[in-house]
C-alpha positions in Angstrom: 12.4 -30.1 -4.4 14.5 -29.8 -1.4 13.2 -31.9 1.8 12.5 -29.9 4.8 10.9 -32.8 7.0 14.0 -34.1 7.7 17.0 -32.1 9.4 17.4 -29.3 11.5 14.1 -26.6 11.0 16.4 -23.6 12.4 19.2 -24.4 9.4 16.2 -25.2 6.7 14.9 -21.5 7.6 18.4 -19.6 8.3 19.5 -21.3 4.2 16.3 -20.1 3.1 16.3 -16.6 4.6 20.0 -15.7 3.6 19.3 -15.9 0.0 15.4 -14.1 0.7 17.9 -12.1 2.3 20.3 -11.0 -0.4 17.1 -10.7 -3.0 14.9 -8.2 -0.6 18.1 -6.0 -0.2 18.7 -5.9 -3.6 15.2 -4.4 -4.2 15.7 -2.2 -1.5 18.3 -0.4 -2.9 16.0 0.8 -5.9 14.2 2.9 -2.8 17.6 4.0 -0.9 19.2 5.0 -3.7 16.6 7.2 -5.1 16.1 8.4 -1.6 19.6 9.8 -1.1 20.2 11.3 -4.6 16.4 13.0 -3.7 18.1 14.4 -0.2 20.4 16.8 -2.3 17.2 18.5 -3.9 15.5 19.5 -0.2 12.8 18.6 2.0 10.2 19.2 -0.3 11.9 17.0 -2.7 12.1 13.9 -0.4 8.4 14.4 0.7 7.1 14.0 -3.0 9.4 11.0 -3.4 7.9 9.1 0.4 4.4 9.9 -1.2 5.2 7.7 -4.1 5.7 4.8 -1.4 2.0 4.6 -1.1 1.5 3.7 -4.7 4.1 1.6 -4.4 3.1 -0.8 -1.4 -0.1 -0.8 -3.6 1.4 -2.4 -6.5 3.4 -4.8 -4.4 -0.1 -6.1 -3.0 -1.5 -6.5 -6.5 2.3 -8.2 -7.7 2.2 -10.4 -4.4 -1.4 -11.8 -5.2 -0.1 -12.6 -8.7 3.0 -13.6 -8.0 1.9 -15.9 -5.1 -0.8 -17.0 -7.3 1.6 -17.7 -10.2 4.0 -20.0 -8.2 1.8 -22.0 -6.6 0.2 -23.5 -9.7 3.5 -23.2 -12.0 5.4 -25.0 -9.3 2.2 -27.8 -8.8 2.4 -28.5 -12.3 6.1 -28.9 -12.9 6.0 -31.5 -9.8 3.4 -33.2 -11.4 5.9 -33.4 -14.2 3.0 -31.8 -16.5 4.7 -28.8 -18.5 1.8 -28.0 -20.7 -0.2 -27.1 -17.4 2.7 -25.1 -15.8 3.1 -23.6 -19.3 -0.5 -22.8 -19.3 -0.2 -21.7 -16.3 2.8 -19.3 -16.8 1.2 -17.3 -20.0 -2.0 -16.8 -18.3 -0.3 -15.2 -15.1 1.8 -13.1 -17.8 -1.4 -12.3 -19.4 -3.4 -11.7 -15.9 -0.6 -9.3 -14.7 -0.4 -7.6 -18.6 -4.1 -6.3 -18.0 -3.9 -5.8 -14.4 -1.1 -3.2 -14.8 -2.8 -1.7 -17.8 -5.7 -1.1 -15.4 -3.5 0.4 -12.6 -1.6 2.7 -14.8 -5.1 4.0 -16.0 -6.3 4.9 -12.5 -2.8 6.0 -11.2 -2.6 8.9 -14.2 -6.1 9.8 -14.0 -5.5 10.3 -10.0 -2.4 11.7 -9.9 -3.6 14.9 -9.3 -6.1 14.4 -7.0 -3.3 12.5 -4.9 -0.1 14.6 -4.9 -2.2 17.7 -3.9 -4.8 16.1 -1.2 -1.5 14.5 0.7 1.4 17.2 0.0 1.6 19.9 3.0 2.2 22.3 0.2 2.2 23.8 -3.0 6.1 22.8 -3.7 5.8 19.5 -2.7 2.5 18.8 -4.8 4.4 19.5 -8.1 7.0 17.4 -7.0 4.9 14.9 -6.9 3.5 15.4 -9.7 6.5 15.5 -11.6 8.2 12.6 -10.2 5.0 10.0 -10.6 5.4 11.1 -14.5 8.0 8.7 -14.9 7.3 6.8 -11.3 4.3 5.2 -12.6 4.8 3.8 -15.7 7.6 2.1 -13.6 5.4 0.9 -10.9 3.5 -0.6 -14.6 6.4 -2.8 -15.5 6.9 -4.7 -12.2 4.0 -6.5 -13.0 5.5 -8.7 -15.9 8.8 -8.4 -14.6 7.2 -9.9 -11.7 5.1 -12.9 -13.2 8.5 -13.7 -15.4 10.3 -13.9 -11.7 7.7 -15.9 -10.1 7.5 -18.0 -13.0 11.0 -19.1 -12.6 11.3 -19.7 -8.6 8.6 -21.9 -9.5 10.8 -23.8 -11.4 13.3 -23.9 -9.4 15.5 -21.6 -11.3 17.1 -18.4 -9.4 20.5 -17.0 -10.0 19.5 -15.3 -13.3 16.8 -13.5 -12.1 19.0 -12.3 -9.1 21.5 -10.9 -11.3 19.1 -9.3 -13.7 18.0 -7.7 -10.7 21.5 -6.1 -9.2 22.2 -5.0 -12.9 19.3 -2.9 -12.8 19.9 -1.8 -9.7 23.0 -0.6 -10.4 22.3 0.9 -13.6 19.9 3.0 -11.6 22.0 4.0 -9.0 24.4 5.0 -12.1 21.9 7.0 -14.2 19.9 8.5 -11.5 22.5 11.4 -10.4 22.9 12.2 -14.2 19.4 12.7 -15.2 18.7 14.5 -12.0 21.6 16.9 -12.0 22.3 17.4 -15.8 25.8 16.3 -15.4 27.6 16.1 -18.8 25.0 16.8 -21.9 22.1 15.4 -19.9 19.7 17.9 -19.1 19.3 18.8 -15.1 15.2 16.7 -14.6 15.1 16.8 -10.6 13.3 14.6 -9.0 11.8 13.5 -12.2 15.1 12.3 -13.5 15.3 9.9 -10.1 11.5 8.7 -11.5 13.3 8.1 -15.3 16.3 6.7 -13.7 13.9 4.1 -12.2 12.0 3.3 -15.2 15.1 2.7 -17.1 16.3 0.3 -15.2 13.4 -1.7 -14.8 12.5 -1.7 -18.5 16.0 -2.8 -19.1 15.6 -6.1 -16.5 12.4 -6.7 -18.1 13.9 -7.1 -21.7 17.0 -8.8 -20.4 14.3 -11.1 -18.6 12.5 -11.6 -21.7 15.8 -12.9 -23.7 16.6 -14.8 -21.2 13.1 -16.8 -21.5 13.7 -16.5 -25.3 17.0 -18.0 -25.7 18.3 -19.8 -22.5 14.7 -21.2 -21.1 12.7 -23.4 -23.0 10.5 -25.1 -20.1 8.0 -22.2 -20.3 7.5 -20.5 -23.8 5.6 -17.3 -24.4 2.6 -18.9 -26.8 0.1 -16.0 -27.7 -2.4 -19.2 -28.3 -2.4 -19.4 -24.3 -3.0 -16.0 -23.6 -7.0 -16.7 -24.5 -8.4 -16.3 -21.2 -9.0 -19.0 -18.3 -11.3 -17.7 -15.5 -11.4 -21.1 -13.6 -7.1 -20.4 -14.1 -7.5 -17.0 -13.0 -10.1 -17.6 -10.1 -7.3 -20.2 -8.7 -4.4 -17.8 -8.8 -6.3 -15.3 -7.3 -8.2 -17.4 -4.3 -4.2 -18.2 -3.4 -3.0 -15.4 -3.7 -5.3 -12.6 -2.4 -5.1 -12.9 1.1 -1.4 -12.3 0.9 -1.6 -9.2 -1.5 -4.6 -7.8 1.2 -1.9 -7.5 3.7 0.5 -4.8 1.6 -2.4 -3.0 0.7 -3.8 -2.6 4.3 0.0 -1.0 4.9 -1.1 1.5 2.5 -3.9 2.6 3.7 -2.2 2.8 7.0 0.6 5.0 5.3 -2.1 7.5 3.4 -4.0 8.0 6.7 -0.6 9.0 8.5 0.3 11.7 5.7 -3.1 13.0 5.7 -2.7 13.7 9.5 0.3 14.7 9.3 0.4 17.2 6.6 -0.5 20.4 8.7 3.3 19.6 10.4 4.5 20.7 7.0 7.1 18.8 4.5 9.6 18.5 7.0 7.0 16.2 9.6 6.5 14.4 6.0 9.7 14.2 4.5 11.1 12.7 8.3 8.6 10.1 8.1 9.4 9.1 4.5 12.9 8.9 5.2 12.1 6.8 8.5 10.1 4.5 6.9 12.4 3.4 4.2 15.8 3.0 7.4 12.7 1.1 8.6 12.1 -0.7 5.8 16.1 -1.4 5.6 16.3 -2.9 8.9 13.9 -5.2 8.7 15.0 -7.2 5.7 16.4 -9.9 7.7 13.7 -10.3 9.8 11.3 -10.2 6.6 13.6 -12.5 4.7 13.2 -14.9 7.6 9.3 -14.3 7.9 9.1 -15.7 3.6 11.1 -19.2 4.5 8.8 -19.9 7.8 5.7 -20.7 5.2 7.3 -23.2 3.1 9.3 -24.6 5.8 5.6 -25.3 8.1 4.0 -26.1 4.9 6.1 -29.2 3.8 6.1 -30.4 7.8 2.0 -29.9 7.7 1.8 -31.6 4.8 4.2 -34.3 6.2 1.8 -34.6 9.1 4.8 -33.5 11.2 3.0 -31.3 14.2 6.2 -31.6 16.4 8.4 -29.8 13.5 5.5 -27.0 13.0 5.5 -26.0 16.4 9.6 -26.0 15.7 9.6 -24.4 12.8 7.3 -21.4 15.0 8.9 -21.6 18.2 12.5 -21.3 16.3 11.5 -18.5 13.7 9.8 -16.6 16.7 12.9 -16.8 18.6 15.7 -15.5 15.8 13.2 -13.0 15.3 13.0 -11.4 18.7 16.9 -11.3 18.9 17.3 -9.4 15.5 14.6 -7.0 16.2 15.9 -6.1 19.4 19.5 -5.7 18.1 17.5 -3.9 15.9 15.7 -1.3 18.5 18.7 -0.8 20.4 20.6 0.5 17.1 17.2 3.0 16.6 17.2 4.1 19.8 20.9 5.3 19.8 21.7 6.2 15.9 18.8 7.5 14.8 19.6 10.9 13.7 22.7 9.4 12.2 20.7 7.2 10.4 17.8 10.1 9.0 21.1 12.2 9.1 22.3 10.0 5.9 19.7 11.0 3.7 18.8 14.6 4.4 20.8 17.4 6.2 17.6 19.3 6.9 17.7 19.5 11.1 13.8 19.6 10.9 13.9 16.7 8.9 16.8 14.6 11.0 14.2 15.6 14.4 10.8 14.3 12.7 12.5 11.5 11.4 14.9 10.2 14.1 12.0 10.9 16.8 9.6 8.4 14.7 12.5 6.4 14.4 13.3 5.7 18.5 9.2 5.3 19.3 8.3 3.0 16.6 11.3 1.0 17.2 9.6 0.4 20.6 7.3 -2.5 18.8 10.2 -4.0 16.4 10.1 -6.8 18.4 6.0 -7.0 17.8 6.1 -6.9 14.4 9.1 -9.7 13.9 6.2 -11.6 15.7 3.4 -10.6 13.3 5.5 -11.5 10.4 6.3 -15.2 11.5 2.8 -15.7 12.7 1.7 -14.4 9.5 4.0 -17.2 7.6 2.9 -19.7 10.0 -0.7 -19.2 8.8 0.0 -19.5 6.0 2.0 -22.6 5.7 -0.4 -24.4 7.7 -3.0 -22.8 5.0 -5.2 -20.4 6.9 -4.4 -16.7 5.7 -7.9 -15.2 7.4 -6.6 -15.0 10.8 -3.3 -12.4 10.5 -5.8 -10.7 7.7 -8.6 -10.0 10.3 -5.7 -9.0 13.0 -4.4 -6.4 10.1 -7.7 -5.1 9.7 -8.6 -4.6 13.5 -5.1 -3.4 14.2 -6.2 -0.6 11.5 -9.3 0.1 12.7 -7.4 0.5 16.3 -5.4 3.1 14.6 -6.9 5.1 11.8 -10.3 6.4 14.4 -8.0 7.1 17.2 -5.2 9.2 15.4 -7.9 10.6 13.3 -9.6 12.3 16.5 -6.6 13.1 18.3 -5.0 15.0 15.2 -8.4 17.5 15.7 -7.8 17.8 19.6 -5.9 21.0 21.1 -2.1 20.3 21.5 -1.8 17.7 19.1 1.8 16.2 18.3 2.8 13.9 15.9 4.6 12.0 18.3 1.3 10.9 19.6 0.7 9.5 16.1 4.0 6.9 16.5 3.0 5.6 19.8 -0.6 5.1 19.1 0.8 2.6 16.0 3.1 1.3 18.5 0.4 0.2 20.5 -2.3 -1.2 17.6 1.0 -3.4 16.5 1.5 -4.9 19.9 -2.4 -5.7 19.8 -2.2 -7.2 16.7 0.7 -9.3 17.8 -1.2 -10.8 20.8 -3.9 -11.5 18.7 -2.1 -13.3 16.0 -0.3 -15.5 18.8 -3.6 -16.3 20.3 -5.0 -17.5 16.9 -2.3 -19.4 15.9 -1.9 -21.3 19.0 -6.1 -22.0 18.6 -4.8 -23.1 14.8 -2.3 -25.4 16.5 -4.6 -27.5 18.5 -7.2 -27.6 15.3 -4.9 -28.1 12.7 -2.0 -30.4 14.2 -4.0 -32.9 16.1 -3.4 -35.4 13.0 -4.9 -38.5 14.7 -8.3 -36.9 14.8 -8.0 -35.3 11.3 -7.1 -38.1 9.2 -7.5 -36.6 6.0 -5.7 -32.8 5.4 -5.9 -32.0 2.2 -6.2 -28.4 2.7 -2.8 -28.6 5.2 -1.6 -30.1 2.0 -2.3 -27.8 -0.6 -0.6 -24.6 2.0 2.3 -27.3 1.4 2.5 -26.4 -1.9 1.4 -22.8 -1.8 4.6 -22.2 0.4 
């Protein structure tokens, strides 16, 4: 374990959040580069492929809440020095997320056609969507192992080979995906469903590559079908740590479904311009997200350490790099905008939807670096209510307002981008006024002599 209440917290956090870094841009490229294959296909194309993007902050949600659960008590064990527990631990996670994406796969195929038709603005697009969650979804079903495997290892302390599994596959679908979807060679011309295939390949590749790996190089955690018999008291503390943290992604998708539903009527170029701006968004904010990850682990250890001075560092510090990347980042939105959209579609209605959601949202980037390092700081310090009631307001702000104002005379979709703009910058000062009311209940040390709980987030981060 590497010590973090000693030294600088800003160097602790930047070392952390350069690797978080160069992991979350990895993954990312799985979405750009399906995206820009997608733009040569048309408008209609890239709108089936952003509706995907729902279903997929959904399964990050359910993969965070396992995967969160999964390190904290794999990670508890192996610092207790007790490897039957961690291994315990690890085949019942792999066993958890196993019937978890069983279950999702069910319900995503029995919806899918209730889905790509109630939020596609047309006929064309529906199909699409249709087609490409074919393939899309059984893809979305092999994150969950490949996910427990990953956590499983981080918990361990072992990185690098789950890294480069990951860039492999990323580059094998990068590789494959303009070959399936364009027929060249003998390969047969699939569309948008060969982007989908293109996906699915490469993840069931780094799953089996993960799977040797364990097999072969790994022999602190073994796969032992014996251990897959289940554990509910195992299960209920997985998912008590990690549930909080999953209910966060899947509020984002709610938000995303309600702004496709009222946007649909704009047609696939209003919903292909906001599916390409919300992946560039997406883009930009690795850093910022990256950073967000190392502030829990980093306030953890010092709350755990009983070190209030370096908690309120640790904040004060993340808070700070945050607000100067995100406004480096607004001022690139507000001037390259349409050359950013411009990258992945040549459709002009597409480059105005998207680059005009691009400059107003970009108005609260510097909110919502705060709300992810308040967020972290929560839960470090071990309290994950807080930023999940602020998400759920911040929603409510949102969803009853645009919802009316889309049935009003006049209506613009611009007014859809401010109004989020404005329930972020709510949620922001909410999250700041709770944390600082968890500051002066949670660090005053000398009247709380015993924190277990603080603790315990120690470990969880």
């Amino acid at each position: 374990m590497k010590d973090m209440t000693e030294g600088s917290v800003t160097r602790h956090l930047l070392h952390m959040a350069a690797f978080l870094a160069a992991s979350m841009f990895i993954q990312t490229l799985y979405l750009l580069a399906d995206l820009y294959w997608v733009g040569w296909l048309g408008k209609e194309a890239i709108a089936a492929v952003g509706l995907s993007g729902n279903l997929m902050l959904i399964v990050i949600a359910l993969t965070q809440t396992l995967g969160v659960g999964t390190t904290t008590l794999v990670s508890q064990a192996a610092g207790r020095k007790d490897q039957p527990r961690a291994e315990l631990a690890f085949n019942q996670s792999l066993f958890l997320s196993l019937l978890v994406a069983l279950a999702f796969g069910i319900c995503a195929f029995a919806f899918s056609d209730w889905y790509s038709q109630m939020l596609s603005a047309d006929r064309k697009t529906a199909v699409l969507a249709k087609s490409y969650l074919l393939w899309f979804i059984p893809a979305l079903i092999l994150q969950f192992p490949l996910v427990a495997l990953g956590s499983a290892l981080r918990a361990t302390g072992i990185i690098k080979p789950a890294v480069g599994i990951q860039m492999l596959s990323v580059v094998l679908n990068i590789v494959l995906a303009p070959f399936l979807m364009f027929g060249i060679g003998p390969l047969p011309r699939l569309g948008v469903t060969g982007a989908a295939l293109a996906t699915f390949v490469s993840i069931l590749v780094a799953n089996i590559l993960m799977i040797i790996y364990y097999e072969r190089n790994y022999h602190y955690l073994r796969f032992r079908i014996p251990l897959f018999r289940p554990r509910f008291r195992i299960w209920w503390s997985m998912l008590r740590v990690g549930i909080p943290a999953g209910a966060e992604f899947a509020l984002m998708s709610f938000y995303i479904v309600i702004v496709y539903a009222i946007i649909r009527d704009f047609g696939a170029e209003a919903q292909a311009g906001f599916g390409v701006g919300a992946r560039v968004m997406q883009a930009m904010f690795l850093p910022v997200m990256a950073l967000s990850i190392a502030v829990a682990p980093v306030v953890g250890q010092n709350c755990g350490g009983r070190r209030a001075d370096r908690v309120r560092d640790s904040f004060y510090s993340a808070a700070g790099i945050a607000s100067v990347l995100m406004l480096l980042l607004t001022l690139i939105a507000q001037f390259a905008a349409s050359g950013l959209i411009r990258a992945f579609s040549r459709d002009p209605a597409v480059v105005i939807f998207g680059s005009d959601y691009l400059k107003i949202i970009s108005f609260n980037f510097v909110t919502v670096g705060l709300v992810f390092i308040t967020s972290s700081v929560f839960q470090g310090i071990g309290n994950t209510l807080p930023p999940l009631i602020s998400s759920m307001t911040r929603l409510l702000l949102f969803a009853l307002p645009a919802t009316l104002l889309s049935h009003r005379p006049g209506f613009q979709v611009r007014y859809v981008w401010y109004l989020s703009v404005l329930s972020i910058f709510f949620q922001a000062c909410v999250n700041l006024i709770l944390l600082q009311r968890e500051f002066r209940r949670k660090l005053a040390f000398r009247e709380m002599p015993d924190l277990t709980t603080a603790a315990g987030a120690a470990s969880i981060g």
